[in-house]
C-alpha positions in Angstrom: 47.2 41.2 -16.8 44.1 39.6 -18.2 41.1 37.4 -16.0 42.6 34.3 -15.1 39.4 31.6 -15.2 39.8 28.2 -13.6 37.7 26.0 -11.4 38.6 26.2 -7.8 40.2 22.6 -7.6 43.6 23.5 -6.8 46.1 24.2 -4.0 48.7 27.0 -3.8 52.1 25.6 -2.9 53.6 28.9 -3.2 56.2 29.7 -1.4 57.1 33.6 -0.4 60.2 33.5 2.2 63.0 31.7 2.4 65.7 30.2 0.2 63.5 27.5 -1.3 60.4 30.5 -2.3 58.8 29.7 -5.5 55.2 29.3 -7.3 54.0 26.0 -7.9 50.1 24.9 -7.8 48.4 21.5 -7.8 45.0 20.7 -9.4 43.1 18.0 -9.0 40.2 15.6 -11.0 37.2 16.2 -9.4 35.8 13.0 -9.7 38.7 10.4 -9.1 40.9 13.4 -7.1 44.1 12.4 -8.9 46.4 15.1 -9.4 49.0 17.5 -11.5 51.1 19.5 -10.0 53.2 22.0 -11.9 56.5 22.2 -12.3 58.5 24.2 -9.6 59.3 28.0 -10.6 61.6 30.1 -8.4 60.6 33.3 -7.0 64.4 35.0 -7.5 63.4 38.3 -5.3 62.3 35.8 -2.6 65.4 33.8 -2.6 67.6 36.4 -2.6 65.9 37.7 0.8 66.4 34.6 2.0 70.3 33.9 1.5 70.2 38.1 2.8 68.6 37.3 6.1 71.0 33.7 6.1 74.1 35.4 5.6 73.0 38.8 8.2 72.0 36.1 10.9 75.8 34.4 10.2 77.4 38.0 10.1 75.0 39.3 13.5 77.4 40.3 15.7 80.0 42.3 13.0 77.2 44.3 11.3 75.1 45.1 14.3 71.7 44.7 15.4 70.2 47.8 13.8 72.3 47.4 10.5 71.2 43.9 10.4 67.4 44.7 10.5 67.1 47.6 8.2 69.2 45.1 5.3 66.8 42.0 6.0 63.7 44.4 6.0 64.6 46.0 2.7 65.2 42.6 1.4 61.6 41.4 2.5 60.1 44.8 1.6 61.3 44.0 -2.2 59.6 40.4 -2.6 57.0 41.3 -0.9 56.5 44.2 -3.5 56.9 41.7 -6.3 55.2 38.8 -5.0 51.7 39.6 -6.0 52.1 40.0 -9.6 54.8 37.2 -9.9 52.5 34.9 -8.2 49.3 36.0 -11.0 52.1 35.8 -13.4 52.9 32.0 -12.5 49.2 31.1 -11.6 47.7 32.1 -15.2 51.0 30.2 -16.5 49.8 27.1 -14.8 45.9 27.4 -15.6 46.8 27.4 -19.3 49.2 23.9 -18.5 46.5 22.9 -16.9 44.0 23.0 -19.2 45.8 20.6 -21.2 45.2 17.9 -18.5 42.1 18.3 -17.4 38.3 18.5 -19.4 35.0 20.7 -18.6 32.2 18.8 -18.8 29.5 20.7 -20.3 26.5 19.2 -18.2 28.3 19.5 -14.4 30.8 22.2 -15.3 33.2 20.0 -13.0 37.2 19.5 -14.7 37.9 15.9 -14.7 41.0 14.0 -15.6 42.0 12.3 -19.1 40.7 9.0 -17.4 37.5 10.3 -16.4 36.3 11.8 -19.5 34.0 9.8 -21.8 35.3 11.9 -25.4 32.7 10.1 -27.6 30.2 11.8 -25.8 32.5 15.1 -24.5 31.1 14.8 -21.0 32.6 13.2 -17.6 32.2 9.5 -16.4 29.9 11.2 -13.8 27.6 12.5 -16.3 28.0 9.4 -19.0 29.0 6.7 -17.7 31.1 4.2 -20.1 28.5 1.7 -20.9 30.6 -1.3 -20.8 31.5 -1.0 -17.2 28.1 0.0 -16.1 26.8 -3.1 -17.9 29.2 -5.4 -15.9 28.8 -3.8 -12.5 24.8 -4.3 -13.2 25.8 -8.3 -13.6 27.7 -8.0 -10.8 24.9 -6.7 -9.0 22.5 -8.8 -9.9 24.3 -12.2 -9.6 25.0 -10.9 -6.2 21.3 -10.0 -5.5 20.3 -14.0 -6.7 23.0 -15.4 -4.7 22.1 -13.3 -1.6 18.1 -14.2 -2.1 19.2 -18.2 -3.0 21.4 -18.1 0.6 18.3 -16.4 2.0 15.7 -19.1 1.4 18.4 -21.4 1.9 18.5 -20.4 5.2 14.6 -20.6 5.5 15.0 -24.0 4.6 17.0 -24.9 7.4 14.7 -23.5 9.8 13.2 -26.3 11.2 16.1 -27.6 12.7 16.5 -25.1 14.8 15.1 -25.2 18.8 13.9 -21.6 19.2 13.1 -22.6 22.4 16.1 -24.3 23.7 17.7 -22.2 26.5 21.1 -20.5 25.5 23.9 -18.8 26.8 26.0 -16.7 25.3 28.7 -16.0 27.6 29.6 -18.7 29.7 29.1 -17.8 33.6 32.2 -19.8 34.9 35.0 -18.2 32.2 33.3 -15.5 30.7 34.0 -16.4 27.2 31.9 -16.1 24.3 30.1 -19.7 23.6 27.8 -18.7 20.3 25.2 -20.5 21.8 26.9 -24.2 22.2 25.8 -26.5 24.7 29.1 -26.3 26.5 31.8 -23.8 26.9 34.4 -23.9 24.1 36.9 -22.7 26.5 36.2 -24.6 30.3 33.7 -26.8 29.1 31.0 -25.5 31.7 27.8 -26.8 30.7 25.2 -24.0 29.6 21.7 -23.4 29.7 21.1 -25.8 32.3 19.0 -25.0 35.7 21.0 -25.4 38.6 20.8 -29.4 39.8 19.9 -30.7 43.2 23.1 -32.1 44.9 20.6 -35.2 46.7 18.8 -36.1 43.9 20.2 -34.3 40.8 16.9 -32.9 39.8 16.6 -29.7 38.4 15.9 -26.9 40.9 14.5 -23.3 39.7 16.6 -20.5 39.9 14.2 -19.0 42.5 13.7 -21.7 44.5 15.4 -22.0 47.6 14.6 -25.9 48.0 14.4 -28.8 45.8 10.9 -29.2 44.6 11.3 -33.0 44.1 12.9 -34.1 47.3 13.3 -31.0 49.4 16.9 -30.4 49.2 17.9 -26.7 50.8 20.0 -25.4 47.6 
């Protein structure tokens, strides 16, 4: 059998045991990571094993233990002996049905799907981008970019009416909720920001301060 060449995007489905053994691979785009999968081939020696060991495990206790194993083994000794070169067999089969779906770019070496190749310039999107797209995604980027810096100074703008040295709270102390910096609690309406208030003569008392420094209140 002859060098089999490919890329190393692919998976082996293959499977050797059972009644459902067979050869089938899947390759895949390496830039968008769609892929083909090729048609399902049966591995005959493999199947046969299988429906062997099904109808020896059915037949167990008429045939015998020892009778049983040395059947199923020369089943499984037969695929196995076949597997290898039915499996190369298959795998070059599917390289050359692959070929047809996917492109090597000449710059990255990479295979790429139909919808990822650029053929006017017989390289991948990767490599050559289609112009037209790139030219709309650099609008896109720079209306965004102007829109972001316009939001930006307008912002700035709006500065001034902002008390950066008001006191806030974020979470309210009575409920625990989240207030984003409101006057009052959007949940319990606990006021916020506030020092604590002198119950005689309602001034406001410092958090350390054990008495009211106006009229002498014990807090």
């Amino acid at each position: 059998m002859s060098e089999i060449h490919f890329s190393n995007n692919y998976r082996d489905l293959s499977e050797q045991h059972g009644t459902g053994a067979g050869f089938q691979f899947e390759f895949s785009c390496a830039r968008c990571y769609d892929s083909w999968r090729t048609p399902f081939e049966p591995f005959r020696t493999g199947q046969a094993a299988g429906w062997i060991n099904k109808g020896v495990s059915a037949a167990w206790s008429l045939l015998g233990g020892s009778a049983s194993n040395g059947l199923t083994n020369a089943a499984d000794g037969l695929a196995g002996a076949s597997w290898g070169s039915g499996r190369d067999a298959a795998f070059e089969r599917a390289v050359t049905s692959a070929k047809q779906h996917f492109h090597r770019c000449a710059r990255c070496t990479h295979y790429v799907c139909a919808r990822c190749w650029n053929a006017a310039q017989g390289l991948c999107l990767g490599c050559a981008p289609d112009t037209a797209a790139e030219a709309l995604a650099a609008q896109q980027r720079g209306l965004n970019d102007a829109v972001t810096q316009n939001a930006y100074q307008h912002g700035q703008s709006q500065a001034q009416q902002f008390d950066v040295t008001a006191a806030r709270q974020l979470v309210c102390p009575q409920c625990s909720a989240e207030t984003h910096g409101t006057p009052f609690c959007p949940s319990c309406g606990f006021r916020l920001a506030r020092p604590p208030q002198c119950t005689s003569c309602h001034a406001d008392v410092p958090a350390d301060s054990a008495f009211c420094p106006s009229c002498g209140t014990r807090r």
